[in-house]
C-alpha positions as a Python dict, from the first residue, in 0.01 Angstrom:
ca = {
    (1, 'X'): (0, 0, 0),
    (2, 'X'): (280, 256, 87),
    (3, 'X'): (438, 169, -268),
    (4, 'X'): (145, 309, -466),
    (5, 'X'): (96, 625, -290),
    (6, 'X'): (467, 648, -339),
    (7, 'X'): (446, 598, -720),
    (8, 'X'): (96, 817, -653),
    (9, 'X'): (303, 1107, -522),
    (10, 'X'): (594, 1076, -774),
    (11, 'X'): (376, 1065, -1084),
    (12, 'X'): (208, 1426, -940),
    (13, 'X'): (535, 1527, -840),
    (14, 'X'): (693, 1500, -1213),
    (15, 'X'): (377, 1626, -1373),
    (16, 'X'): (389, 1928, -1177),
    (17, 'X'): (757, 1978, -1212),
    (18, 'X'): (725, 1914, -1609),
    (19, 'X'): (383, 2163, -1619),
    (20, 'X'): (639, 2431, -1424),
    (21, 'X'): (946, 2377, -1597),
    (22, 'X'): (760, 2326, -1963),
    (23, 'X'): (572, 2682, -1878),
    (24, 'X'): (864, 2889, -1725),
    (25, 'X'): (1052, 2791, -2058),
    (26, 'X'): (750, 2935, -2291),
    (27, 'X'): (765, 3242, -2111),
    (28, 'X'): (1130, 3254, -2257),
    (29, 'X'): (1094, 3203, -2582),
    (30, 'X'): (966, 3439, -2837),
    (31, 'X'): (824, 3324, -3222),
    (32, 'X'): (781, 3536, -3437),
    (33, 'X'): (767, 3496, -3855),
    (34, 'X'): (1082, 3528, -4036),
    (35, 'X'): (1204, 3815, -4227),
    (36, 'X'): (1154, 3680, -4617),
    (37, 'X'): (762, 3639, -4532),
    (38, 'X'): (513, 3414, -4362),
    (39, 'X'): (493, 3088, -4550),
    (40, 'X'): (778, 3100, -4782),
    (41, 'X'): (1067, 2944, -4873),
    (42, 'X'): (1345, 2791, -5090),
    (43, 'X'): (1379, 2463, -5293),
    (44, 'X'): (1678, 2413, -5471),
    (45, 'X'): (1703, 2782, -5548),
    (46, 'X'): (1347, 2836, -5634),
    (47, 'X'): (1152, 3058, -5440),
    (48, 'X'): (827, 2955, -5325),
    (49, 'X'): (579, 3231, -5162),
    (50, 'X'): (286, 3194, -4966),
    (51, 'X'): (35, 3188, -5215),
    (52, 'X'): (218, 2938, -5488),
    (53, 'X'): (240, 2697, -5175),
    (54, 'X'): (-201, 2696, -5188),
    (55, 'X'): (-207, 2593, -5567),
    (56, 'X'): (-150, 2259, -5521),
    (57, 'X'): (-400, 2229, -5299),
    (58, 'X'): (-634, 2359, -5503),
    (59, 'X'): (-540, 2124, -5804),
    (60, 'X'): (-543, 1858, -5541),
    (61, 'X'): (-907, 1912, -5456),
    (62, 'X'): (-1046, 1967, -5766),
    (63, 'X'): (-908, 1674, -5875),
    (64, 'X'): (-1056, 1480, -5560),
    (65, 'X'): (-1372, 1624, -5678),
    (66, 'X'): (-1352, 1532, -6048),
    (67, 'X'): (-1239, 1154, -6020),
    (68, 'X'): (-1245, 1093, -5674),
    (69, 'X'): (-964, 869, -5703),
    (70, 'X'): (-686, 759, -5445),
    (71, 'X'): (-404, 946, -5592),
    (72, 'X'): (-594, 1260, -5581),
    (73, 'X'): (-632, 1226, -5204),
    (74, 'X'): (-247, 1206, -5144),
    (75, 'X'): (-190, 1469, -5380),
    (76, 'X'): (-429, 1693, -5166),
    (77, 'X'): (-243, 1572, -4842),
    (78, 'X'): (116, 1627, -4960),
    (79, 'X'): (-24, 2001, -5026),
    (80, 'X'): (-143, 2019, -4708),
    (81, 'X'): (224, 1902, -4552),
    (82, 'X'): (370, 2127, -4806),
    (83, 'X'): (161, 2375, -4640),
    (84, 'X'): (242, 2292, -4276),
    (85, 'X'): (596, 2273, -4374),
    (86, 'X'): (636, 2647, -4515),
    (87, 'X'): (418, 2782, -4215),
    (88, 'X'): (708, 2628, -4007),
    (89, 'X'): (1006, 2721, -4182),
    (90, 'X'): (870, 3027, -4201),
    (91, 'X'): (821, 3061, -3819),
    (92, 'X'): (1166, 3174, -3597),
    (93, 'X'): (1169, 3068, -3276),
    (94, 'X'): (1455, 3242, -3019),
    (95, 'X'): (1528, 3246, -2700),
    (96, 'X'): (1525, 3541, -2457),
    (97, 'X'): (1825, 3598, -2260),
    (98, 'X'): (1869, 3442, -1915),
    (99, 'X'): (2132, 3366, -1650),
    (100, 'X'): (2291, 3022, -1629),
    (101, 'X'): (2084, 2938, -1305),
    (102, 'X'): (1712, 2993, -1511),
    (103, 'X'): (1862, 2770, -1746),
    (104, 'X'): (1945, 2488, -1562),
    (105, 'X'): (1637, 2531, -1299),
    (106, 'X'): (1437, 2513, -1619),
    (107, 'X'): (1627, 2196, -1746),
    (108, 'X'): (1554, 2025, -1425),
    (109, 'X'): (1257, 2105, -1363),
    (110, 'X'): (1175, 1941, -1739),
    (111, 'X'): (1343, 1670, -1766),
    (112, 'X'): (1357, 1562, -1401),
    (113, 'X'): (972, 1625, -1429),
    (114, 'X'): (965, 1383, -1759),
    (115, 'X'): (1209, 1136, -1522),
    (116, 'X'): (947, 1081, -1239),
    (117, 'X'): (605, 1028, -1466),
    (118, 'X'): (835, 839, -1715),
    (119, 'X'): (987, 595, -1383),
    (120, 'X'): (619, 567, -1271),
    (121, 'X'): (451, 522, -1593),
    (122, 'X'): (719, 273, -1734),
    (123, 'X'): (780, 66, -1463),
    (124, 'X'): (819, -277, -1464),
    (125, 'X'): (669, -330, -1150),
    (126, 'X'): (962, -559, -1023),
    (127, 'X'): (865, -545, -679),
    (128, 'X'): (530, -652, -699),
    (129, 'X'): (682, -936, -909),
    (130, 'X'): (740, -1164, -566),
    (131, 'X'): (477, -1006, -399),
    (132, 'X'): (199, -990, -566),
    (133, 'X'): (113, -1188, -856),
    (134, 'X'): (262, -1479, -650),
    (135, 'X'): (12, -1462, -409),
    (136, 'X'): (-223, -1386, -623),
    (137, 'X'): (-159, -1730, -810),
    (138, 'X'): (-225, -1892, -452),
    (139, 'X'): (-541, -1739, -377),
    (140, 'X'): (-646, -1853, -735),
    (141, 'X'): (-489, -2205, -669),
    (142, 'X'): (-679, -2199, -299),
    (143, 'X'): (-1018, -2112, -468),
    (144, 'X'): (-973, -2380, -703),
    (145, 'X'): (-952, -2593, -448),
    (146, 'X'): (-1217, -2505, -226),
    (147, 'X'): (-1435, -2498, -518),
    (148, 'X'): (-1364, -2847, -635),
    (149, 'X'): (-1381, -2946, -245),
    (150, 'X'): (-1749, -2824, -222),
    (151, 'X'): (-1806, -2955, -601),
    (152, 'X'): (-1673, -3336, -430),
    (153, 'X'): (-1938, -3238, -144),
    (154, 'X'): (-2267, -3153, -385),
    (155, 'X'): (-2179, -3473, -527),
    (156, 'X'): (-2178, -3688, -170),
    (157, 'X'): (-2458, -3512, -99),
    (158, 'X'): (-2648, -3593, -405),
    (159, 'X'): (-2586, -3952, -391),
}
């Protein structure tokens, strides 16, 4: 019993030191779009903008609507990625400046946070391994017992 309020109290423990640690490091970081415009970028030399990075989208889905077939679905959803992936590149993300103490209270309180729920969540239970489920296998075995004992005694009883 004193092993699962334990695991009880480390699993709240991690998840409130991840929630702190995971917060106090958004608050020092700033995004913002990049200078050469939201949604663009570069392949191979070739400069894609925003709005070249919708027409295949909108070939993909008329397409979808004209045949309806399977290629024209991953067409459409490699537009959408394509999509996604120039809204990202086109994001910068920076951190703000801070001592070497916010930066390693942050970095403990993450991934020592991640190192409790983790050690609770993936245990492998190795204590309970003599404990429990080997007394659990005699209760079963002692049930089975007693219930062919009073199976033995309907049977007496009947005859």
């Amino acid at each position: 019993m004193k092993n699962s309020k334990n695991e009880l109290l480390q699993f709240v423990g991690g998840a409130a030191m991840l929630a702190v640690g995971l917060f106090i490091f958004s608050q020092k970081v700033i995004v913002r779009s990049s200078w050469f415009g939201f949604g663009g970028f570069s392949i191979g030399g070739f400069r894609i903008s925003s709005g070249l990075v919708i027409v295949p989208l909108i070939i993909g889905i008329v397409w979808m609507f004209a045949t309806n077939s399977f290629a024209s679905k991953v067409f459409s959803a490699f537009a959408v990625l394509l999509i996604l992936a120039s809204i990202i590149m086109g994001t910068d993300i920076r951190l703000t400046s801070m001592t070497l103490y916010e930066w390693i209270i942050i970095l403990v309180l993450i991934f020592g946070g991640a190192g409790f729920v983790a050690k609770v969540l993936f245990a492998s239970n190795g204590s309970q391994k003599g404990g429990r489920k080997n007394k659990s296998e005699e209760d079963f075995k002692g049930q089975a017992k007693s219930i062919d004992d009073q199976l033995e005694e309907i049977k007496k009883n009947m005859k």
